[in-house]
C-alpha positions in Angstrom: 50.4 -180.2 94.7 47.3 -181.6 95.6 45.0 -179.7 97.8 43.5 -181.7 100.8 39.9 -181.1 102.2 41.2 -179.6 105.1 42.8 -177.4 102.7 39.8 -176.5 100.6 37.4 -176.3 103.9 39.3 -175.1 107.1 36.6 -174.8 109.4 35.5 -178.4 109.3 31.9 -177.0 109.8 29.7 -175.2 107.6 26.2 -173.8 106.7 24.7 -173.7 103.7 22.7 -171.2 101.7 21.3 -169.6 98.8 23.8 -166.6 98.8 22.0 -164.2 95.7 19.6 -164.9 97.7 18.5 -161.8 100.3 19.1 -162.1 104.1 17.8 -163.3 106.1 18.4 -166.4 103.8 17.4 -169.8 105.3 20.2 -172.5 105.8 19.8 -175.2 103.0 22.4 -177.5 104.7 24.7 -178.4 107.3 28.1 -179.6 106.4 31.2 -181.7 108.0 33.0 -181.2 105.5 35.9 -183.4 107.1 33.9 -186.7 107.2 32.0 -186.9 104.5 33.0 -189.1 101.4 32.6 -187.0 98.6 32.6 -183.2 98.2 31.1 -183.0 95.0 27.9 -181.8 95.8 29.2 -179.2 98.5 29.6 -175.6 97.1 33.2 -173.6 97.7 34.1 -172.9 101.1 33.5 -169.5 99.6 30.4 -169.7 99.4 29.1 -171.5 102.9 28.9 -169.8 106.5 31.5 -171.4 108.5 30.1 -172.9 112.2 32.2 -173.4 115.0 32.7 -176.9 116.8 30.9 -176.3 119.8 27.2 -174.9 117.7 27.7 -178.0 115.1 27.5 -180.2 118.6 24.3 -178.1 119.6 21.9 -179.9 117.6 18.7 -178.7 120.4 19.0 -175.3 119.6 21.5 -174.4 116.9 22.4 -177.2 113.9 18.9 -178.0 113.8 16.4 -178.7 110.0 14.7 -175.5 109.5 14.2 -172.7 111.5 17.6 -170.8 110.9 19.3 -168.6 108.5 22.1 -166.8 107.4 21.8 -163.1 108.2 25.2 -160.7 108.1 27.5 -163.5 108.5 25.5 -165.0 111.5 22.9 -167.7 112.3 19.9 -166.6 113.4 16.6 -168.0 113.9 14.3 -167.8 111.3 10.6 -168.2 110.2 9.6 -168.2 106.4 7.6 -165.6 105.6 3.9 -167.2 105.1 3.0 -168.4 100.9 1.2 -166.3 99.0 -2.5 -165.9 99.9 -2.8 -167.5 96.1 -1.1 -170.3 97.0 -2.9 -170.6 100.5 -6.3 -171.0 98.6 -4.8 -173.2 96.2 -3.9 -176.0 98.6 -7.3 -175.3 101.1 -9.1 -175.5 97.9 -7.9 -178.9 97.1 -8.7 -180.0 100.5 -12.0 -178.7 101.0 -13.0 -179.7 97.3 -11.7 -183.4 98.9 -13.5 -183.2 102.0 -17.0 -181.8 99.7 -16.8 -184.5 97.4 -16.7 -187.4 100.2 -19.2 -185.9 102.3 -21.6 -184.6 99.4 -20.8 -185.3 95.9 -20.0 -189.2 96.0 -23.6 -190.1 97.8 -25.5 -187.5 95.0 -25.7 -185.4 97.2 -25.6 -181.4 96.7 -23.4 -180.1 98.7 -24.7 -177.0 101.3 -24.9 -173.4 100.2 -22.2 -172.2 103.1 -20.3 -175.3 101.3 -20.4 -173.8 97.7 -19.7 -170.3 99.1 -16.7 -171.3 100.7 -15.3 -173.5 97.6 -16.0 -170.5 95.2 -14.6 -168.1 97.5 -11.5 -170.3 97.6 -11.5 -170.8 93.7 -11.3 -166.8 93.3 -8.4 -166.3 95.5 -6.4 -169.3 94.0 -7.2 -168.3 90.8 -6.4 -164.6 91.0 -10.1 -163.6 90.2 -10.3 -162.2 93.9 -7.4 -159.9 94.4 -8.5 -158.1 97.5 -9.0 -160.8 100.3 -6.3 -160.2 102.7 -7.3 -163.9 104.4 -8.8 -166.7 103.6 -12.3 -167.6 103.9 -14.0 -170.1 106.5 -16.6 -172.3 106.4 -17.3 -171.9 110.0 -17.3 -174.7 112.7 -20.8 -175.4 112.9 -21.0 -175.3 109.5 -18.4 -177.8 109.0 -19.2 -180.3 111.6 -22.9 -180.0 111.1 -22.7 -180.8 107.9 -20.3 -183.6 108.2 -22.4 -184.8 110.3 -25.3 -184.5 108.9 -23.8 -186.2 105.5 -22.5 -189.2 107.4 -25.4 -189.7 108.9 -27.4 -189.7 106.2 -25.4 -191.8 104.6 -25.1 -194.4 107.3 -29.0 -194.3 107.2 -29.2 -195.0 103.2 -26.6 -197.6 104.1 -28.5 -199.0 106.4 -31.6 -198.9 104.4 -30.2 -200.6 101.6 -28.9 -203.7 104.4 -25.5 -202.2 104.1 -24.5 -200.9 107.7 
């Protein structure tokens, strides 16, 4: 006897989710299980939260792309726990080494002391040299803007200089 997908998923509706994983574990999918065109890809009925009708129709504030998870056989709302501060630095770092090089390092220029503080306090943290931060480092508004500031416009005035701008 062949077993139907109503058979194999009797609740229609389903959530998704890492179940090794602990709760509260964030919903990885939402399923209809009855319309789609190939199961293949969908775990075991087993192994999904089912949903009923009327919270797979609430799309506002249930059956919505992040922000829920599956905790004690329930949906609950849900925020991910922030990355590591490692990671954090890693990604700022990229940026801020970005944002440096257009403002400084393309034009010759040497980027500020507050500048090279905050990139090497950045570097430490992303690379695990600094292991007691408990937040990242900032460069400080005025800092920032006054030096961005200051780089573009000094470089509109070489620009200028040269007949460019």
């Amino acid at each position: 006897m062949t077993q139907t997908v109503k058979d194999l998923y009797p609740a229609r509706y389903y959530a998704g989710y890492d179940t090794t994983a602990a709760q509260p574990t964030p919903v990885t999918a939402w399923y209809d299980t009855w319309e789609m065109s190939s199961l293949s890809a969908v775990p075991p009925a087993s192994n999904l939260l089912p949903i009923s009708a009327e919270d797979w129709q609430n799309t506002t504030n249930f059956r919505k792309p992040t922000g829920k998870a599956v905790q004690n056989g329930g949906i609950v709302d849900y925020t991910p726990p922030p990355a590591p501060l490692s990671t954090q630095a890693y990604y700022a770092l990229q940026q801020a080494a970005t944002t440096s090089w257009a403002e400084y390092g393309m034009f010759g220029e040497t980027p500020p002391a507050a500048w090279q503080t905050y990139l090497s306090a950045l570097r430490a943290i992303s690379n695990g040299t600094d292991t007691l931060s408990t937040r990242l480092p900032t460069l400080g508004t005025e800092q920032s803007v006054a030096t961005a500031g200051s780089a573009a416009s000094t470089s509109m005035q070489n620009a200028a200089e040269q007949g460019g701008a």
